[in-house]
C-alpha positions as CSV (number, residue, x, y, z in Angstrom):
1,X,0.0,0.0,0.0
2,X,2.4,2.2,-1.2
3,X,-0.3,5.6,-1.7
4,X,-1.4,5.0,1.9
5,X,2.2,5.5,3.4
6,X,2.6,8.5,0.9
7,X,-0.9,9.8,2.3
8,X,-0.1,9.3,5.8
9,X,3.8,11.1,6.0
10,X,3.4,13.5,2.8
11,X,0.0,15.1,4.6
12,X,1.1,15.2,8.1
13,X,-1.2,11.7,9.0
14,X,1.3,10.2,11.3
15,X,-1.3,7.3,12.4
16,X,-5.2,7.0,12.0
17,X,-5.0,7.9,15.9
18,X,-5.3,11.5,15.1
19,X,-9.2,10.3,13.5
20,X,-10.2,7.9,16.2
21,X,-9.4,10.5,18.8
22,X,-10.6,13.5,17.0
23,X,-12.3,16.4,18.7
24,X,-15.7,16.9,18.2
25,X,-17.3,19.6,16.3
26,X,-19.6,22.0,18.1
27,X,-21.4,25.0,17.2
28,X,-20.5,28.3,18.5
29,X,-22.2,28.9,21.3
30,X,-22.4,28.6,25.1
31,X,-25.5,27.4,25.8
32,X,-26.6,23.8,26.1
33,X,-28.7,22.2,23.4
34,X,-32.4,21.8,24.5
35,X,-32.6,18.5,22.9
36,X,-34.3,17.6,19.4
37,X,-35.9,14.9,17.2
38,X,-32.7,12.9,15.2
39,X,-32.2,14.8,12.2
40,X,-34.3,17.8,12.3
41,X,-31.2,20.0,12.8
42,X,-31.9,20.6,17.2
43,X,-29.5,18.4,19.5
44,X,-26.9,18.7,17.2
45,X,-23.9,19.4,19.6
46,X,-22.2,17.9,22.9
47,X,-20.0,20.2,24.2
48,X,-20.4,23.2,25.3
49,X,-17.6,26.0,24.4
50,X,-16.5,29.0,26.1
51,X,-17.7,32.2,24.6
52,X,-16.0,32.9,20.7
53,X,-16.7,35.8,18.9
54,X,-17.8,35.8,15.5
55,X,-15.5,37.0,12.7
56,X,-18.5,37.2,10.2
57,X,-15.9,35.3,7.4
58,X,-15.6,32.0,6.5
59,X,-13.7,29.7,4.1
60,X,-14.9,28.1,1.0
61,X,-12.8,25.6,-0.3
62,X,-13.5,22.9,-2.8
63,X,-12.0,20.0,-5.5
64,X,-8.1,19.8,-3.3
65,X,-7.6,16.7,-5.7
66,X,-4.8,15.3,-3.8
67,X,-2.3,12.3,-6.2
68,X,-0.2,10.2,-4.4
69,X,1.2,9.3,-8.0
70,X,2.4,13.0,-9.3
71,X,5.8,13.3,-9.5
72,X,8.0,16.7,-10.9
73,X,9.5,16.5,-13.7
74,X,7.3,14.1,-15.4
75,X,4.8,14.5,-18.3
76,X,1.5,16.6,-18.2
77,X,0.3,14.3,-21.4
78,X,0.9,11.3,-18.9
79,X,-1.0,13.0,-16.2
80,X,2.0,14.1,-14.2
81,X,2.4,10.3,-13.3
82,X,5.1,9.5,-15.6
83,X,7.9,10.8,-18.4
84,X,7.4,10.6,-21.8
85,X,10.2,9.9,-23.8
86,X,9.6,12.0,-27.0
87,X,8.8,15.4,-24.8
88,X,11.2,15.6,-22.6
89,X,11.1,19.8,-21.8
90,X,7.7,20.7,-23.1
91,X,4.6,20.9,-20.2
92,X,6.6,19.2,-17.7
93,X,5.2,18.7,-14.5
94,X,6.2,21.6,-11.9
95,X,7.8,20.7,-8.5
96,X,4.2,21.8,-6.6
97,X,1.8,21.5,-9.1
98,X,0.9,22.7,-12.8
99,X,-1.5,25.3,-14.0
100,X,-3.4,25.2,-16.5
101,X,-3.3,21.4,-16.7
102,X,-5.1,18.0,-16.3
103,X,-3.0,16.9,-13.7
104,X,-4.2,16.8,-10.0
105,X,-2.5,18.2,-7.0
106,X,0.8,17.1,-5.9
107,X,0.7,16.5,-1.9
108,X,3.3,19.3,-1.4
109,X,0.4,21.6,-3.1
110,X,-2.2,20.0,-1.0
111,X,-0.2,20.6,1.9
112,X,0.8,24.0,1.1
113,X,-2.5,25.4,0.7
114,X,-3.9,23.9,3.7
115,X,-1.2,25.0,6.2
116,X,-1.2,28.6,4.4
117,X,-4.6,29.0,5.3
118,X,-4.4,27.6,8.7
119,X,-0.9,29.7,9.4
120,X,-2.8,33.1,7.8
121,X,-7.1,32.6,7.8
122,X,-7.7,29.9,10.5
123,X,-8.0,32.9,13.5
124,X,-10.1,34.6,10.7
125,X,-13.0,32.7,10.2
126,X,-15.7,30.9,11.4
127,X,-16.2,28.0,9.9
128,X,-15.3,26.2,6.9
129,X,-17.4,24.7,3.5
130,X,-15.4,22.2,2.0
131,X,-17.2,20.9,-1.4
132,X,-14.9,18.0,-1.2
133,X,-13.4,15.5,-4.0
134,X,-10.3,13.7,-5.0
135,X,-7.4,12.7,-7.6
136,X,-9.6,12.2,-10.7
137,X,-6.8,11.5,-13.1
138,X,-6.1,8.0,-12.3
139,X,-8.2,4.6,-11.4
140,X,-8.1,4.5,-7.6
141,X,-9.0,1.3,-5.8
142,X,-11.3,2.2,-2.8
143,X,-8.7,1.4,-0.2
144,X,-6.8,4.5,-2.0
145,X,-9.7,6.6,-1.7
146,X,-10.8,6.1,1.5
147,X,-7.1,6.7,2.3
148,X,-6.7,10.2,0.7
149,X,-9.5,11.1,2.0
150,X,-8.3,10.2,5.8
151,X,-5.3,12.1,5.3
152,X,-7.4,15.4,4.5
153,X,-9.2,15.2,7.5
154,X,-6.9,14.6,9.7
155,X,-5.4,17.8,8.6
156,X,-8.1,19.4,8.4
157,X,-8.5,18.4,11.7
158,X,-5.7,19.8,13.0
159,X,-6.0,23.1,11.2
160,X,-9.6,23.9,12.2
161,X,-11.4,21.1,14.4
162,X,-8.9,21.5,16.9
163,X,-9.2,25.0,16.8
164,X,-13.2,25.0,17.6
165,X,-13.1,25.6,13.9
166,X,-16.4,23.7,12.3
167,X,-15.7,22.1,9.1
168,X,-18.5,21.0,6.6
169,X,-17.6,18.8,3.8
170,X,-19.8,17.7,1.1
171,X,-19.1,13.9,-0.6
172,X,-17.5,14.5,-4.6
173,X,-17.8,12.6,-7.3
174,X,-14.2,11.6,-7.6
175,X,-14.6,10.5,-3.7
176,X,-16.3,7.5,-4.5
177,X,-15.4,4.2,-6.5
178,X,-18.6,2.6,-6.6
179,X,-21.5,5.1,-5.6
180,X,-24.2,4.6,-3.3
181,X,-21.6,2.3,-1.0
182,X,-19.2,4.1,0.4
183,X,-21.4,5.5,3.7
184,X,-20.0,3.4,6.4
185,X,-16.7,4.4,5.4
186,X,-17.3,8.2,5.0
187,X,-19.2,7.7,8.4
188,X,-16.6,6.7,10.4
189,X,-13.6,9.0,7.8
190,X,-16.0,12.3,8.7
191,X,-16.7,11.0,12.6
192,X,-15.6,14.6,13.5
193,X,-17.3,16.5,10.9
194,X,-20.4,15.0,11.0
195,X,-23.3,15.9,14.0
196,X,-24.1,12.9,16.1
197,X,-27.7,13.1,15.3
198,X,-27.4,12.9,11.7
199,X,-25.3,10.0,11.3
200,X,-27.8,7.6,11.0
201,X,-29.1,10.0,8.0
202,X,-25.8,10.3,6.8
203,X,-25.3,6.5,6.6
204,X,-28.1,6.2,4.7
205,X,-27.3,8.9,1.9
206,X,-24.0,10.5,2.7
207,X,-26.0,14.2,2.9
208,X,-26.3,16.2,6.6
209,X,-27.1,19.3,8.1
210,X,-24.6,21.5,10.6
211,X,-25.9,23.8,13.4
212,X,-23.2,26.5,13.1
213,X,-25.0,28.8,15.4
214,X,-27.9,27.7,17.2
215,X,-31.3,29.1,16.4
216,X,-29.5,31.5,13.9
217,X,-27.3,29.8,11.2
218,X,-27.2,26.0,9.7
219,X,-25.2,24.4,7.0
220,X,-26.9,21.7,4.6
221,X,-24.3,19.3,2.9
222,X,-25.8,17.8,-0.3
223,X,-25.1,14.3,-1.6
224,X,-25.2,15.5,-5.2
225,X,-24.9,12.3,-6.7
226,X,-27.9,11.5,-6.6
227,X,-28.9,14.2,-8.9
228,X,-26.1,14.3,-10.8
229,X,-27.1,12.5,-14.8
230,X,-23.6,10.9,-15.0
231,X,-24.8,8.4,-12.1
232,X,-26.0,5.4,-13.8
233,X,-27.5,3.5,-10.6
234,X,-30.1,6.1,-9.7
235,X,-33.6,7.4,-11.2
236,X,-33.0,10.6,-11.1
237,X,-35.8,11.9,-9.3
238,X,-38.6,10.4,-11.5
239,X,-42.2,11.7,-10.1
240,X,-43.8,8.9,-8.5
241,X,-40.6,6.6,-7.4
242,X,-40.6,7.1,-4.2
243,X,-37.7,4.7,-3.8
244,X,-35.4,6.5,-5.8
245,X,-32.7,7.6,-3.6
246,X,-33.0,11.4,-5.3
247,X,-36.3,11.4,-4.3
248,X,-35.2,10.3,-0.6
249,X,-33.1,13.0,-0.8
250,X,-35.4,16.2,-1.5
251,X,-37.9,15.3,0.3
252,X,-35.4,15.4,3.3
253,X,-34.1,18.4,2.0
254,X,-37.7,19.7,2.2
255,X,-38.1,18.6,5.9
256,X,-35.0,20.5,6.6
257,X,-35.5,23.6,4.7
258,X,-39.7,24.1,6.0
259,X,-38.0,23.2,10.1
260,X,-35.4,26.1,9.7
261,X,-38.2,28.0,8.3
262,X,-40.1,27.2,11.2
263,X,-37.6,27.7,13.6
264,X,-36.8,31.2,11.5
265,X,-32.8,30.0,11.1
266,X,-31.0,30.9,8.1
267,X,-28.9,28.2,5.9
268,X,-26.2,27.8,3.0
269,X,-27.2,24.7,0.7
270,X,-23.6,23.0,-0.1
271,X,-22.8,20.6,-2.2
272,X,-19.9,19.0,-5.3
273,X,-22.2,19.2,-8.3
274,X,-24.1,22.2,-8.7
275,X,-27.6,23.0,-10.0
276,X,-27.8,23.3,-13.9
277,X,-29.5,21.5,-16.4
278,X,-25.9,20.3,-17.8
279,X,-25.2,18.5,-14.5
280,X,-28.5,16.9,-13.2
281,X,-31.0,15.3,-14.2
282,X,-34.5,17.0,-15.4
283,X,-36.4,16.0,-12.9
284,X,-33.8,16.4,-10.1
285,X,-33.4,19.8,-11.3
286,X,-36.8,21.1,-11.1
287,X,-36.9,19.5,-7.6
288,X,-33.9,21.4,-6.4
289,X,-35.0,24.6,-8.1
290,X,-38.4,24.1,-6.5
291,X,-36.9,24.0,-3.2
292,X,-34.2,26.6,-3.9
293,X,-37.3,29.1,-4.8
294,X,-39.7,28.0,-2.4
295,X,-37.4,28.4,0.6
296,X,-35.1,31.8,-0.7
297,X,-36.5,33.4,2.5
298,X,-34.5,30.8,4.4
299,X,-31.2,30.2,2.4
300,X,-28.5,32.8,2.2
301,X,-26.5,31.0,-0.6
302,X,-25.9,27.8,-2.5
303,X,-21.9,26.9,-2.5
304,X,-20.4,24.6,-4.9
305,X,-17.6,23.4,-6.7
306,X,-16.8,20.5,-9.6
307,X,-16.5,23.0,-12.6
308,X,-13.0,24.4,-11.6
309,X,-14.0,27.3,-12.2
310,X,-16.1,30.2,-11.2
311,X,-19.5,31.0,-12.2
312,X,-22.8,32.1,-11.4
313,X,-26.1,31.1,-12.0
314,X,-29.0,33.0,-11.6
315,X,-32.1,31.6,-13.4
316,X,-33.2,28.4,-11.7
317,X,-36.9,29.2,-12.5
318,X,-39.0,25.2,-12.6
319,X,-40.9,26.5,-15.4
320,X,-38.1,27.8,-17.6
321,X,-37.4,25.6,-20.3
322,X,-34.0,26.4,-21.1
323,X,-31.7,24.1,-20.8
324,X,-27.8,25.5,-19.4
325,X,-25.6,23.5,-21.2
326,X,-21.6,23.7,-21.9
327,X,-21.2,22.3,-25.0
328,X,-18.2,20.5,-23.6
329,X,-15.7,23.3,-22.9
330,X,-15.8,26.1,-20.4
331,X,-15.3,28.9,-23.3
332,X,-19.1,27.8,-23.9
333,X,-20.5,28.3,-20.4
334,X,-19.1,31.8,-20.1
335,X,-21.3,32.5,-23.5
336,X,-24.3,30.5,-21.9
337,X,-24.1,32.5,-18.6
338,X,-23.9,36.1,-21.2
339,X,-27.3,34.7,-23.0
340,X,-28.2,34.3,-19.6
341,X,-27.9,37.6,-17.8
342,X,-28.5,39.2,-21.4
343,X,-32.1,37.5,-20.8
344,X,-33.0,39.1,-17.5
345,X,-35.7,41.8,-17.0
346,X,-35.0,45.4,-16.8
347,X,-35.2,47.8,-13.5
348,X,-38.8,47.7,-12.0
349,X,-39.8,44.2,-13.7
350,X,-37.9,42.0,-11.8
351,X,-39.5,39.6,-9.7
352,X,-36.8,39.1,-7.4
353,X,-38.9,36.4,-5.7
354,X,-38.2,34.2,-9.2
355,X,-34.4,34.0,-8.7
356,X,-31.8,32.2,-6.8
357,X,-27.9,32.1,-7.3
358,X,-26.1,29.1,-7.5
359,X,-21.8,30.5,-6.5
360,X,-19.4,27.9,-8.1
361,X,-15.9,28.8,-6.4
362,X,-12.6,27.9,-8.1
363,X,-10.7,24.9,-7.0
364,X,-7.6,24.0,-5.2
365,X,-6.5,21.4,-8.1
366,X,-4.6,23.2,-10.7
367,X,-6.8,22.9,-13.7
368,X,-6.6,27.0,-13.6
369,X,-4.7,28.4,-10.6
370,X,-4.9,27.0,-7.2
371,X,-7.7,29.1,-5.3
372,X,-10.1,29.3,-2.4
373,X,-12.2,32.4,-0.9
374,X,-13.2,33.8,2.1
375,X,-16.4,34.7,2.4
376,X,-17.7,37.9,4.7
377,X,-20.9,38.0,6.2
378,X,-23.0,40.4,8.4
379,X,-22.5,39.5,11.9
380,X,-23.8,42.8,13.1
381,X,-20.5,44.0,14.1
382,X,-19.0,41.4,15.7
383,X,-22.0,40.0,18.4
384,X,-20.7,37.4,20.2
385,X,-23.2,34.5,20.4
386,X,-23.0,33.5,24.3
387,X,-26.4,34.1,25.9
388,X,-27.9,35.1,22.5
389,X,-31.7,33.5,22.2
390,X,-34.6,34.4,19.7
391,X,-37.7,35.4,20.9
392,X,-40.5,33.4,19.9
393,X,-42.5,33.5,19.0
394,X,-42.0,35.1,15.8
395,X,-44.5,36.5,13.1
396,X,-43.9,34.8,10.1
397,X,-43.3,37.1,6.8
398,X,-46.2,37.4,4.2
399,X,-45.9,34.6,1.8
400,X,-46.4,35.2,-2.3
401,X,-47.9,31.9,-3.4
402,X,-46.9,30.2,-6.2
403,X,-48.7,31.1,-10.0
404,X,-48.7,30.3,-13.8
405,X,-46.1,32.0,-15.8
406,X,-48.0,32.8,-18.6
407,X,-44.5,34.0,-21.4
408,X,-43.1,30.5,-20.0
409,X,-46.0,28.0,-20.7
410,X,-49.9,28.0,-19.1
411,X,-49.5,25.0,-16.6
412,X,-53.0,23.8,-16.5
413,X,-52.6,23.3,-20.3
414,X,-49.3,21.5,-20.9
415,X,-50.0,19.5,-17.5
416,X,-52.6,17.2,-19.1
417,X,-50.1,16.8,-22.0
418,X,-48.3,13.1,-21.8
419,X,-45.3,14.8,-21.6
420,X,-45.6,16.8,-18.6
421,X,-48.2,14.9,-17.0
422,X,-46.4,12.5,-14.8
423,X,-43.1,15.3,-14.3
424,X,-42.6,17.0,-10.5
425,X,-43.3,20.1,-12.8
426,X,-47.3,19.2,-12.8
427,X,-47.2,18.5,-9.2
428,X,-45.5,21.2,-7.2
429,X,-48.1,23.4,-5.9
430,X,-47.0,24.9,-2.5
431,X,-46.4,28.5,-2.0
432,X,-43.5,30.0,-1.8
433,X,-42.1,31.7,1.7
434,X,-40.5,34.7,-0.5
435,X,-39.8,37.9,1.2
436,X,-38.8,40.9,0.6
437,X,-36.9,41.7,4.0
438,X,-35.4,38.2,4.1
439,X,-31.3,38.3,4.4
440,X,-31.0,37.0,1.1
441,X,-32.6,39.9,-0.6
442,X,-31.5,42.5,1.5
443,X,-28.9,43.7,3.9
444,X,-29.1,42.1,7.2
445,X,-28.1,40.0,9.8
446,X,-26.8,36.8,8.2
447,X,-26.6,38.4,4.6
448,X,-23.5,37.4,2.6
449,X,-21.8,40.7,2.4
450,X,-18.7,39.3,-0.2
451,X,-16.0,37.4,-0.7
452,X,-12.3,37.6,-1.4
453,X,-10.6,35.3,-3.9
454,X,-7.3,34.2,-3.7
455,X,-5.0,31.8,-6.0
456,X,-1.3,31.4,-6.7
457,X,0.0,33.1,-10.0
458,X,3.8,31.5,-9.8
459,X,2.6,27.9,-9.5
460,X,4.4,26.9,-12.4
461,X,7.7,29.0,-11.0
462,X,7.4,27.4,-7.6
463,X,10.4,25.1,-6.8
464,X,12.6,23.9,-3.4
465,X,14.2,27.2,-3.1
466,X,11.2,29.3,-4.4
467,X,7.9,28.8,-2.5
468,X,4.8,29.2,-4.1
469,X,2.4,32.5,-3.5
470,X,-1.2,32.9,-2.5
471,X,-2.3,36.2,-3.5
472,X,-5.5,38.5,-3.9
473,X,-7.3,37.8,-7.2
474,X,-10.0,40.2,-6.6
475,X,-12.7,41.3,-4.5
476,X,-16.8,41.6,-5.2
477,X,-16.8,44.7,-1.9
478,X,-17.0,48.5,-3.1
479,X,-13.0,49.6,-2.7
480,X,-14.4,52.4,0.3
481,X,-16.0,49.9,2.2
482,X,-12.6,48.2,2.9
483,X,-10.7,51.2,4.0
484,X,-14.0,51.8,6.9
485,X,-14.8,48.3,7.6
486,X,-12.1,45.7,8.6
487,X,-14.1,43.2,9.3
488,X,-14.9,42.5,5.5
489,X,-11.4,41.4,5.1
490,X,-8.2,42.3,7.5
491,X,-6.3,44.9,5.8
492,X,-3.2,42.6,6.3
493,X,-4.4,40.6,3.7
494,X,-5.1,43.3,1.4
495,X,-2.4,44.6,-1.3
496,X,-0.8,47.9,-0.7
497,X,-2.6,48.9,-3.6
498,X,-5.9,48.4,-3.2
499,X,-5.3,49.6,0.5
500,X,-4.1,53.1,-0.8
501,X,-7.5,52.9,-3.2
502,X,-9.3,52.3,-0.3
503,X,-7.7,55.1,2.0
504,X,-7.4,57.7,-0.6
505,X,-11.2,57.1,-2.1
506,X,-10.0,55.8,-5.3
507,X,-10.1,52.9,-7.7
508,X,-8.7,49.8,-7.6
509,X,-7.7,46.5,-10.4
510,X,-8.5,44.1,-7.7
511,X,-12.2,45.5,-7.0
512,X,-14.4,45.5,-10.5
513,X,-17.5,44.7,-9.3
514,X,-18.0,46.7,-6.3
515,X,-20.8,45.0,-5.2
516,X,-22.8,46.5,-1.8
517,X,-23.4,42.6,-0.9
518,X,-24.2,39.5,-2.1
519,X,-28.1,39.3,-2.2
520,X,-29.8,38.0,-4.9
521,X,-30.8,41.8,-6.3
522,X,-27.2,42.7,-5.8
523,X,-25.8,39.4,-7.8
524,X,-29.1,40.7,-10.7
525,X,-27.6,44.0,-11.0
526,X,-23.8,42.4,-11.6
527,X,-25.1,40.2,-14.2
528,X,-27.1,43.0,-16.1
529,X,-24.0,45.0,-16.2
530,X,-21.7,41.9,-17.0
531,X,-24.3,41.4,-19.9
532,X,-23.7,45.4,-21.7
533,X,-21.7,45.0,-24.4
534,X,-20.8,48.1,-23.7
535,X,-18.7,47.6,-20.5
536,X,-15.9,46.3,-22.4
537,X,-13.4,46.2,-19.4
538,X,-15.7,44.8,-17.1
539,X,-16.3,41.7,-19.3
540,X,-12.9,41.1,-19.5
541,X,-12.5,41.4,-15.7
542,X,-15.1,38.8,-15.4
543,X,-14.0,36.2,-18.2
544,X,-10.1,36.5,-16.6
545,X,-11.6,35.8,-13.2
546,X,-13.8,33.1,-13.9
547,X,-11.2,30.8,-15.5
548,X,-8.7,32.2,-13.4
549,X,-6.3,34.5,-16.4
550,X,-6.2,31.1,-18.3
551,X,-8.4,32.8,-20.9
């Protein structure tokens, strides 16, 4: 077993001691749990911690790819495995990693990265979303697998975890050999990550939710597999199979989502494969995008990874027949997502309560640049959470129910058609909780305020004596905003330039958007201006950043 003693020295994983005797995860907070039915998100912690302050940040980071098997010096045609005798100096495999390539992450990448963060972030944040997956350049039996994966946690572990740290990782497609049989082992892997009360949950379908901050703020971590159309030993989500392990899956979603709406808590819906047409399944699609509409009063974001790159989404609409394809390059999906915010109303038409925005970060694995963000969120000014308890109860927000779309298809005429007769489109009827005043429409406690990306330009330049760089790619904040308020992102991690922009008023290179937050209006307004031909600079801005300058 050659990768598993590679996996074990290489990422720091001495023994599997440091999983068996793992701390537990816990939210932030001081008071004890009052107890709670298994899986409905209450009861979700042991321990009680002393008091933490909140940060309002925390770290996305997704796709870390980790390969026992790359090896400098070697070919980027042979996957960075192996040489290749007739190209001996052309795309050769860098000593940490290489850009731009097919090739996965080396472990001194994997190792880099994660102990940069920890040295730099990890007394930043509050907790991390990890939209997990592994080496998918080479077959890997499932010892190897379940190996890599050991050696992540662990140090993750000891980065975060240890630090009182919560980390939510999401099951990838490259983290599984067989699906649908890999639970048990992902049970016991994820011991530390995953709440007590939703093991038995997760051992059935590898999906969870995370109390983060009790009564407040929640995590849900997606099995996306089950949606995902590449997955040959599932329905996907066909009306009427109630079997199907998709369907298993909403319909716990649903529980989840119409609880923390109960409960009025906030959530981030994470998962590996995101939501499009090109990724799921039809039916499982319309489910998610249901749900995604249905509950926008409750959920502040939806994080993914899998694409390598960064995107946005913005029309999930059920009823929208377009289908979001990428032709089978990226090139295509940045002229699919132009169509796509070329398409959107103008000023006072938008129906705001029709939209939800699916965030696609960038990924560790060097098929761009090597990248994660930090996301900042409104915390009102740093409250503390000890003692902190809603009052309830609570009157619930006015509810806009559900209707035909008349420009999009009359329901109650297509609906008796065979084709759309037996689909989940026929047959969703409940109203939607949209409002207004929720966080995730406008400024407020909870709202995603913006993120900070960062990625390492000299990759390819790295070597022993030269060590490889994080820096700023950009931010979505308005430059002024980071000059008043350091608790978007500490000025220490800002460039000298865009710190003078910020103190002097001016403009900066690494701020283009200048986005006030990150509610779904605010993400609207981007993509209308992203989609005028006539802001030349800004769409070259956005095309650089979304495949990290490798376009």
């Amino acid at each position: 077993m050659k990768a598993l003693s590679i996996a074990f020295v290489v990422l720091g994983l001495r023994s599997i001691a440091g999983v068996l005797g793992a701390a537990i995860q816990v939210p932030l907070s001081t008071t004890p749990s009052t107890g709670g039915v298994e899986g409905d998100g209450e009861g979700d912690w042991e321990i009680a911690k002393p008091n933490k302050r909140l940060h309002g940040r925390f770290l996305h980071i997704t796709d870390i790819h980790p390969d026992g098997h790359y090896r400098a010096g070697t070919a980027e045609i042979k996957a960075c495995h192996r040489k290749h005798p007739s190209n001996k100096k052309k795309n050769v495999a860098g000593y940490y990693g290489t850009a731009y390539s097919s090739c996965d992450s080396s472990f001194r990448l994997a190792n880099f990265t994660l102990d940069y963060i920890g040295k730099n972030w990890a007394s930043e944040i509050d907790f991390v979303v990890c939209t997990h997956d592994n080496d998918h350049s080479f077959p890997r039996t499932p010892e190897e697998i379940f190996d890599l994966n050991r050696a992540v946690t662990a140090k993750m572990e000891k980065i975060f975890v240890k630090r009182g740290i919560p980390v939510v990782p999401s099951l990838g497609n490259n983290d599984i050999w067989r699906p649908n049989r890999v639970t048990t082992e992902f049970l016991s892997i994820w011991e530390s990550f995953i709440p007590f009360t939703y093991r038995q949950v997760f051992h059935r379908g590898a999906y969870y939710s995370r109390t983060i901050i009790p009564d407040e703020l929640a995590i849900i971590s997606l099995n996306t597999l089950y949606f995902y159309d590449s997955n040959s030993v599932v329905n996907g989500c066909p009306w009427g199979d109630e079997d199907d392990p998709g369907n298993l899956e909403m319909d716990w979603l649903e529980v989840q989502l119409e609880s923390y709406h109960q409960r009025d808590m906030k959530v981030y819906v994470t998962g590996h494969v995101p939501p499009s047409p090109g990724n799921y399944f039809p039916e499982c699609f319309v489910r998610y995008s249901e749900l995604a509409l249905r509950y926008q009063n409750v959920i502040l974001g939806h994080l993914f990874g899998f694409f390598f790159l960064e995107s946005i989404d913005l029309d999930i609409i059920p009823d929208n027949e377009k289908e979001m394809r990428t032709a089978g390059n990226d090139l295509a999906l940045y002229d699919v997502l132009l169509a796509e915010y070329s398409a959107l109303p103008k000023g006072k038409k938008t129906n705001y309560d029709e939209y939800a925005v699916v965030n696609v970060a960038p990924s560790v694995v060097p098929d761009y640049l090597p990248s994660f963000r930090i996301y900042s969120y409104n915390n009102s000014e740093g409250m503390t959470t000890a003692g902190k308890r809603k009052k309830h109860p609570k009157k619930p927000p006015k509810r806009k129910h559900g209707r035909d779309r008349g420009e999009r298809g009359d329901k109650k005429k297509h609906c008796k058609e065979a084709k759309y007769r037996n689909s989940w489109k026929c047959h969703l009827k409940a109203p939607w909780n949209s409002d207004e005043e929720a966080p995730s429409r406008t400024n407020r406690q909870w709202s995603p305020l913006g993120y900070a990306q960062y990625n390492m330009p000299n990759l390819d330049e790295a070597n022993k004596t030269v060590k490889p760089v994080f820096e700023l790619e950009y931010v979505t904040f308005p430059v002024e905003t980071l000059g008043k308020e350091e608790e978007l992102i500490p000025l220490r991690h800002l460039p000298a330039e865009l710190k003078a922009a910020a103190a002097e008023g001016g403009k900066s290179r690494y701020a283009p958007y200048s986005m006030a937050d990150l509610t779904v209006p605010s993400w609207v307004q981007l993509a209308r201006k992203v989609a005028d031909e006539r802001r030349v600079k800004l769409r070259k801005r956005y095309k650089k950043y979304m495949f990290g300058g490798g376009y």
